[in-house]
N, C-alpha and C positions, 0 to 999 in steps of 0.2 A: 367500490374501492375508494376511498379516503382521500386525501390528497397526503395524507403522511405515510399511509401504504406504499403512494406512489413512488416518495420519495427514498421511505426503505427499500422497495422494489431497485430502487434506482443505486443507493448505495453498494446494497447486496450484489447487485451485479458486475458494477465496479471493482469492488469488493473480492469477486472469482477472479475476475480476469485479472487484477494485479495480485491475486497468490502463487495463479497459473505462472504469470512472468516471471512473478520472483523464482518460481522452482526453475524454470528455466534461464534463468539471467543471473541467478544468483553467484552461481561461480564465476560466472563475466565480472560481476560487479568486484570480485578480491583479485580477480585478474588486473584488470585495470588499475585497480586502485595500490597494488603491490606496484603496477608499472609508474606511477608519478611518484611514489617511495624512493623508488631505485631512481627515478629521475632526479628526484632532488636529494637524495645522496652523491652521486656522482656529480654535481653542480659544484664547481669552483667555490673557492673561498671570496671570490669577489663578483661572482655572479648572481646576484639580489634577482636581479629580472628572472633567470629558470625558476629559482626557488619560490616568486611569489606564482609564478605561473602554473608548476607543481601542488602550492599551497591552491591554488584558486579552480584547480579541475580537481582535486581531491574533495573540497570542501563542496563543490556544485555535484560530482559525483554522490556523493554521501547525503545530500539534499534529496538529490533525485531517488534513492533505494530508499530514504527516512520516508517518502512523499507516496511512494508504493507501500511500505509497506503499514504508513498510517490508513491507506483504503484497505488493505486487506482486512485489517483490524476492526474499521469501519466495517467494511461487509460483514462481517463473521456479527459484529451484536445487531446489524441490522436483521440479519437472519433468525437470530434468537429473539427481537423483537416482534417480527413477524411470524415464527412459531408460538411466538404467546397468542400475540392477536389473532389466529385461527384456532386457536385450539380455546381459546376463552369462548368465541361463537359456537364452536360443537354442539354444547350442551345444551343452546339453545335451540340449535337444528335437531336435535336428536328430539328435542318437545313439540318441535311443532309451534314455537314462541316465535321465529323470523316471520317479519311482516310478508 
């Protein structure tokens, strides 16, 4: 194994486990994020502080789902990476050509 195997190996796995989360967190995340909505709607016309505070768990929330679901994404071409890179070796296993 390569060390850039390693590091797809490593992606890809990442990769599962934040798709898994998202399918499960996913509805949390509109949950949430509906609740600092409604937070900062209901916020006074002179209440700057709820609003930016609203603003500031909306925006670090939406960080954090972007953040997941930029590994998933990552996983999924590291996977397609590493289906290249075995299956490119096959043919030379199949000859009898691996040292």
């Amino acid at each position: 194994m390569t060390v850039d195997e390693g590091k797809l190996i490593e992606q890809q796995n990442l990769g599962a486990t934040a798709t898994a989360e998202l399918s499960t967190m996913g509805k949390a995340f509109e949950e949430v994020r509906a609740e600092f909505v409604n937070m900062w709607m209901a916020s006074g016309p002179r209440d700057q502080d709820a609003r930016e505070k609203a603003w500031l768990a909306t925006t670090i929330l939406t960080r954090v789902e972007n953040l997941m679901r930029g590994y998933a994404s990552n996983g999924r071409v590291a996977k397609q990476q590493l289906d290249e890179i075995r299956k490119a070796g096959q043919p030379k296993k199949r000859f009898g050509i691996l040292p």
